[in-house]
PADRENPA-798228 format. One record per residue (C-alpha): residue number from 0; residue in one letter; chain; x, y, z. Coordinates in steps of 0.02 Angstrom, whole numbers, plus 50000, padded with zeros to 5 digits. Each point is the difference from the previous one (the first is absolute). Example, Ala and Ser with C-alpha at 12.3 -4.5 7.8 and 13.67 -1.06 7.14 Angstrom:
<bamis>
pos;code;unit;px;py;pz
0;a;A;50615;49775;50390
1;s;A;50069;50172;49967
</bamis>
This chain:
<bamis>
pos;code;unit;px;py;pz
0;x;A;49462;51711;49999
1;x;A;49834;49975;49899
2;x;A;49873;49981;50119
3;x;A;49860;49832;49986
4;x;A;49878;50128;49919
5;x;A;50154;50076;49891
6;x;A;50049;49804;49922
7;x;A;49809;49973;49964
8;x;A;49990;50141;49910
9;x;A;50144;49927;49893
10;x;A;49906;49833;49995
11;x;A;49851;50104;49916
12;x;A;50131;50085;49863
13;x;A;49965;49958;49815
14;x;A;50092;49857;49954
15;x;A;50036;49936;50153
16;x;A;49969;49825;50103
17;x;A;50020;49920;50190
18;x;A;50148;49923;49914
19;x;A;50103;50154;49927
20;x;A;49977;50117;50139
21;x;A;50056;49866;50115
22;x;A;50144;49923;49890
23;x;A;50059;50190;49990
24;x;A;50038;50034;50167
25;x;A;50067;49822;50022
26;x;A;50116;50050;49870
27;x;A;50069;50178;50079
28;x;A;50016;49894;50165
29;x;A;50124;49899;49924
30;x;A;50094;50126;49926
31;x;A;50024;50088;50174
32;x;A;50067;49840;50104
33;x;A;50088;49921;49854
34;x;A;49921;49846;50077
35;x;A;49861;49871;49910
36;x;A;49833;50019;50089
37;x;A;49861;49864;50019
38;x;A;49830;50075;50039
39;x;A;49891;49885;50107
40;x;A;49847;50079;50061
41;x;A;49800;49929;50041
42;x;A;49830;50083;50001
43;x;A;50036;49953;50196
44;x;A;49932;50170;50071
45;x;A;49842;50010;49875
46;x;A;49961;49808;49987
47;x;A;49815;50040;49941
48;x;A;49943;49837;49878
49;x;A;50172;49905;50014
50;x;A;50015;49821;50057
51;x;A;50140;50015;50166
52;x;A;50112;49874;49923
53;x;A;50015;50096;49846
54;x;A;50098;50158;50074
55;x;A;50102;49879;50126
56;x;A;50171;49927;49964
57;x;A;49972;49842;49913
58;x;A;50114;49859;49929
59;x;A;49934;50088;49841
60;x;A;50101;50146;50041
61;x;A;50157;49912;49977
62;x;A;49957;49982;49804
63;x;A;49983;50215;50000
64;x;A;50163;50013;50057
65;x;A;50073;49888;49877
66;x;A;49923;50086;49866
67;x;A;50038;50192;50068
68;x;A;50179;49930;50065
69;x;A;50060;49950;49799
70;x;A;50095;50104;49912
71;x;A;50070;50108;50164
72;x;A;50176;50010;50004
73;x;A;50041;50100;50161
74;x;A;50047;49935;50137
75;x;A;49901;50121;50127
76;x;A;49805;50000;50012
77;x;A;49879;50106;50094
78;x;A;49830;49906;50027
79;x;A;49843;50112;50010
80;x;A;49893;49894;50099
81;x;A;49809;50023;50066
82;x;A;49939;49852;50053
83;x;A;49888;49922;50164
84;x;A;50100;49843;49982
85;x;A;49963;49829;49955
86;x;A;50076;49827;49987
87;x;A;50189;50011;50128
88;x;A;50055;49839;49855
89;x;A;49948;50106;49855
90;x;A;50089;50124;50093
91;x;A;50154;49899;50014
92;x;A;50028;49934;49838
93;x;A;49969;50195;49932
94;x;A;50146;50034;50116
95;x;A;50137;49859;49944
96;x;A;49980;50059;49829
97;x;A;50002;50193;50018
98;x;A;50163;49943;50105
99;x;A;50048;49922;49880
100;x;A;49977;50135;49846
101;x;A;50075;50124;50115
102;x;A;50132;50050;50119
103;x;A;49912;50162;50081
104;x;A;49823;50022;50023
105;x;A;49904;50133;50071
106;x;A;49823;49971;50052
107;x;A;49910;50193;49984
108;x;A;49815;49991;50072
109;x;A;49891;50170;49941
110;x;A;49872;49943;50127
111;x;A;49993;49838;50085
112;x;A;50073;49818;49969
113;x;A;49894;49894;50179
114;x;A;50038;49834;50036
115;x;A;50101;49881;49869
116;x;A;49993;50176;49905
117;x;A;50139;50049;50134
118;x;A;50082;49821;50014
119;x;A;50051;50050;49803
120;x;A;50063;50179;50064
121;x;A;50104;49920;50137
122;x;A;50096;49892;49850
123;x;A;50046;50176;49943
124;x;A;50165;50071;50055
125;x;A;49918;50167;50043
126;x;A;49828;50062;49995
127;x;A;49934;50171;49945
128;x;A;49845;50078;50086
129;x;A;49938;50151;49999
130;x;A;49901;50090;50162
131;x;A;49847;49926;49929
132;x;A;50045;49809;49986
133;x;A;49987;49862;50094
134;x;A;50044;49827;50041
135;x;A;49921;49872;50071
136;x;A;50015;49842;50136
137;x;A;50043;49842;49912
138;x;A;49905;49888;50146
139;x;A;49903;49861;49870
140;x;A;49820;49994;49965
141;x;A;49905;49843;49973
142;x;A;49810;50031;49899
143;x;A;49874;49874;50110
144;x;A;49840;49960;49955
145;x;A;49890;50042;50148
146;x;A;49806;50015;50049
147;x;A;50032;50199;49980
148;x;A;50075;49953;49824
149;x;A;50172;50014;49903
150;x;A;50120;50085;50156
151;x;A;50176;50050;49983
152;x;A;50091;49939;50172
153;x;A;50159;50022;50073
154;x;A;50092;49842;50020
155;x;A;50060;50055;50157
156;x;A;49800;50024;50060
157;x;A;49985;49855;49966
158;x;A;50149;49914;50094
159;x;A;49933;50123;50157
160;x;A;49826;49940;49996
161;x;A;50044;49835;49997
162;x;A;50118;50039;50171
163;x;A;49858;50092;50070
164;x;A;49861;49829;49965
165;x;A;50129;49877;50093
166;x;A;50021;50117;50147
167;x;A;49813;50050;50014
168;x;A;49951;49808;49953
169;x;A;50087;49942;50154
170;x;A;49816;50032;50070
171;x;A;49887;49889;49908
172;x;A;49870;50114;50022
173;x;A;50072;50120;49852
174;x;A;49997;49830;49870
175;x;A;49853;50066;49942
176;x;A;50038;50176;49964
177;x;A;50165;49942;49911
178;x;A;49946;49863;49901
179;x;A;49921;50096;49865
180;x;A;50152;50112;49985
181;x;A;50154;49866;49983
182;x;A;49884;49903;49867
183;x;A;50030;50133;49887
184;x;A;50178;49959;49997
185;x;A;50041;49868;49901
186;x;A;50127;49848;50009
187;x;A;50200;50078;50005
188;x;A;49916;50159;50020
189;x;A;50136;50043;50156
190;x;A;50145;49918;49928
191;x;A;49958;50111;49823
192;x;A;50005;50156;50122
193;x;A;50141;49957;50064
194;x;A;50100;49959;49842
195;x;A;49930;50152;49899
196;x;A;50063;50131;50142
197;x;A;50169;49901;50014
198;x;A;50000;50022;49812
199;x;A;49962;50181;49986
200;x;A;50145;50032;50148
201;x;A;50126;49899;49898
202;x;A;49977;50069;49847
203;x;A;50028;50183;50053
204;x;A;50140;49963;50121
205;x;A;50072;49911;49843
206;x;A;49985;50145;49868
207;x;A;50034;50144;50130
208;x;A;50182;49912;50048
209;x;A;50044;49942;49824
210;x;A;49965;50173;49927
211;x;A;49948;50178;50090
212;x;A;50088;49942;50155
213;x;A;50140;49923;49899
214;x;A;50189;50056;50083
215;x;A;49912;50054;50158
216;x;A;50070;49945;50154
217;x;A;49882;49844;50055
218;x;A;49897;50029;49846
219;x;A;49906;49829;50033
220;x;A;49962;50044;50189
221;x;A;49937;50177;49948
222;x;A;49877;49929;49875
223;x;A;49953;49885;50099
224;x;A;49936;50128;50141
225;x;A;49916;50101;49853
226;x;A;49909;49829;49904
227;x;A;49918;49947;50187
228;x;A;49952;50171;50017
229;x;A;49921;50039;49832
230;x;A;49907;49798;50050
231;x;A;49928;50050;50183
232;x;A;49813;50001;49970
233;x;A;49999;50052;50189
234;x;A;50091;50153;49990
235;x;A;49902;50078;49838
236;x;A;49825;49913;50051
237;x;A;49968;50023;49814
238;x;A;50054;49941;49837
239;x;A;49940;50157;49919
240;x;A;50115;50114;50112
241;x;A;50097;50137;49901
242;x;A;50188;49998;50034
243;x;A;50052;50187;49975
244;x;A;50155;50040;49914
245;x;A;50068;50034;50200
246;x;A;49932;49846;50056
247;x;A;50101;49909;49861
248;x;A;50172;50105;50041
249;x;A;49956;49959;50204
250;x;A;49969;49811;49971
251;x;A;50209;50006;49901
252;x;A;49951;49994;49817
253;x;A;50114;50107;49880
254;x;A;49868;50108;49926
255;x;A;50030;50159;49896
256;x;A;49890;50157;49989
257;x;A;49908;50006;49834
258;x;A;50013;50222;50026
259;x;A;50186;49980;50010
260;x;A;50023;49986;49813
261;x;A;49831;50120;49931
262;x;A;50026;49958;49810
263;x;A;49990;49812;50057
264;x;A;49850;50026;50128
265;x;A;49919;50101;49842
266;x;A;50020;49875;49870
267;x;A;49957;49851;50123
268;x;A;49824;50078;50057
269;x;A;49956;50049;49837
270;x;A;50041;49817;49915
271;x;A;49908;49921;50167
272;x;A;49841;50137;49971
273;x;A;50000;49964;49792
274;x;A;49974;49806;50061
275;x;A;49854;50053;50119
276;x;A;49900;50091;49859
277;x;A;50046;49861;49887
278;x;A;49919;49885;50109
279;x;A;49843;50108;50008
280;x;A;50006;50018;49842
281;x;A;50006;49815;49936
282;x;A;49992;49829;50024
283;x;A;50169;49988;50083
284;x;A;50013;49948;50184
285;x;A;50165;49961;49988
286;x;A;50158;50066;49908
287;x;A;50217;49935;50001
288;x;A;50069;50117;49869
289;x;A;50195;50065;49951
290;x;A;50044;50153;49947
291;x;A;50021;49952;49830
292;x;A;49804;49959;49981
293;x;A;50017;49811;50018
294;x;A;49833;49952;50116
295;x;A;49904;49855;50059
296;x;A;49832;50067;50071
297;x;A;49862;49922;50087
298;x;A;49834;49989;49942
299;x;A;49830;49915;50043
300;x;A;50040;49833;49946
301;x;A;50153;50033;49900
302;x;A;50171;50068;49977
303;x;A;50039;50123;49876
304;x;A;50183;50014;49940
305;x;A;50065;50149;49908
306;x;A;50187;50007;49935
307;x;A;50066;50147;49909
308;x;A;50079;50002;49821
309;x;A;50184;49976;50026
310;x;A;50104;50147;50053
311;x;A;49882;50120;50081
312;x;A;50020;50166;49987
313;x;A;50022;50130;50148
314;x;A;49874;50091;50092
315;x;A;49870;50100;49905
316;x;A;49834;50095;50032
317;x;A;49864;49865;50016
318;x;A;49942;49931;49831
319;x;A;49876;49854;49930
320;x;A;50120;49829;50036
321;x;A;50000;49873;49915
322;x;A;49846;49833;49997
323;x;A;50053;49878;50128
324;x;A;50066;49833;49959
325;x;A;49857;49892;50106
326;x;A;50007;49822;50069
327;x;A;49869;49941;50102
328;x;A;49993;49881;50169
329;x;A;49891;49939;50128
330;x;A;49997;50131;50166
331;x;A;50118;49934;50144
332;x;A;49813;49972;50097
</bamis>
């Protein structure tokens, strides 16, 4: 397996480009599984001079996969995905229409998918992870303005510190103390909690019985245990808790071992560390991209689209590809 250093050097060849190193090794991966592959990965773990909302799953996302979806004919897709989540709607309407494209999915995570970033892996029928990746809880976040500034908080905080005010309020001498807190909270605030965990729970339970627990014996039950658990804010204390590859198997989700196959766990890592260097090496903070070259990638401020002449031919040694086709649009911000 080429090592990060190894695919650099190749990024550093004469002739070559982020794009054709990358597009390469997409290419080979296909040809192993005999299955269509969608990259989606984010300059999540090196975020340095990128607006948040432009590496998170957006309702602009939806558009990418249209684009990197046409022109696929099988019927089987593997979805590279590194992502720290997003939008669970966004989410949602990405799912229906991968569902709809295709009858197996498998959801293969080189590092880490967190939050709605493993709400999308548990619409997967199985998930690949190697000894290094992760998961994450799905337990929803709401962004409050506060006198500290911008915070990410768990709804279910939230929901607790509200319980805690009304039981330590029942002595009027703590009104004071509290006050200041709850008036951070806007109107709805609870019944918003409330509805965005109930909606993270359902839509989990509802992918995990309708496909990776589908034909199990009380499919619906099962992923019903496994959505409240992936949701409980009190059992992980954190959002930003790592769910090993073990935790994953322990909490019931069909996972597979990314060493089991080492031609696939060679070509996955190497497409997943030609994306890293291409985002240090450009503009790019975010990349969906099929084997056959087809890409919609994420810029600052707009969306660069690149399709390949018809017909593309089979992996080669990286070479000089072709100018983009460009279309500019407003950031998702």
């Amino acid at each position: 397996m080429p090592t990060w250093g190894e695919i650099l050097n190749e990024f550093n060849a004469p002739q070559a480009n982020p794009d054709s190193v990358r597009r390469k090794y997409l290419s080979l991966l296909t040809q192993h599984t005999g299955r269509d592959i969608i990259l989606y990965s984010t300059k999540w773990t090196d975020p340095t001079g990128v607006n948040p909302d432009t590496i998170s799953i957006t309702e602009e996302d939806l558009q990418g996969f249209m684009e990197v979806v046409h022109g696929l004919r099988n019927n089987k897709l593997d979805l590279i995905l590194h992502s720290p989540g997003g939008s669970p709607v966004a989410t949602e309407a990405i799912v229906k229409y991968l569902r709809k494209k295709f009858e197996n999915i498998r959801v293969i995570v080189p590092q880490g998918a967190m939050s709605v970033g493993t709400m999308l892996a548990c619409s997967a029928n199985t998930i690949v992870l190697g000894k290094h990746s992760f998961l994450g809880p799905i337990d929803p976040q709401f962004i409050l303005q506060t006198p500290l500034g911008v915070r990410m908080v768990p709804a279910q905080a939230i929901l607790d510190q509200f319980d805690m005010a009304k039981e330590e309020c029942k002595n009027t001498q703590n009104l004071g103390s509290w006050l200041p807190i709850l008036s951070q909270y806007g109107p709805g605030m609870l019944i918003e909690c409330k509805n965005a965990i109930a909606l993270s729970k359902k839509l989990v339970k509802d992918w995990l019985a309708q496909f990776m627990f589908h034909g199990q014996k009380r499919a619906s039950h099962k992923a019903s245990i496994v959505a409240r658990s992936l949701a409980d804010h009190k059992k992980f204390k954190s959002h930003a808790r790592h769910l090993s590859r073990d935790d994953c198997k322990e909490l019931g989700l069909v996972i597979e071992d990314l060493e089991t196959d080492q031609t696939l766990q060679d070509l996955v890592l190497s497409v997943f560390h030609a994306s890293t260097i291409t985002f240090n090496l450009s503009p790019a903070a975010k990349i969906i991209e099929n084997q056959n070259g087809k890409a919609f990638v994420k810029l600052s401020g707009v969306v660069n689209v690149f399709r390949p002449p018809q017909n593309p031919p089979s992996a080669r040694p990286p070479q000089a590809a072709p100018a983009p086709s460009q279309v500019s649009s407003p950031t998702s911000n």
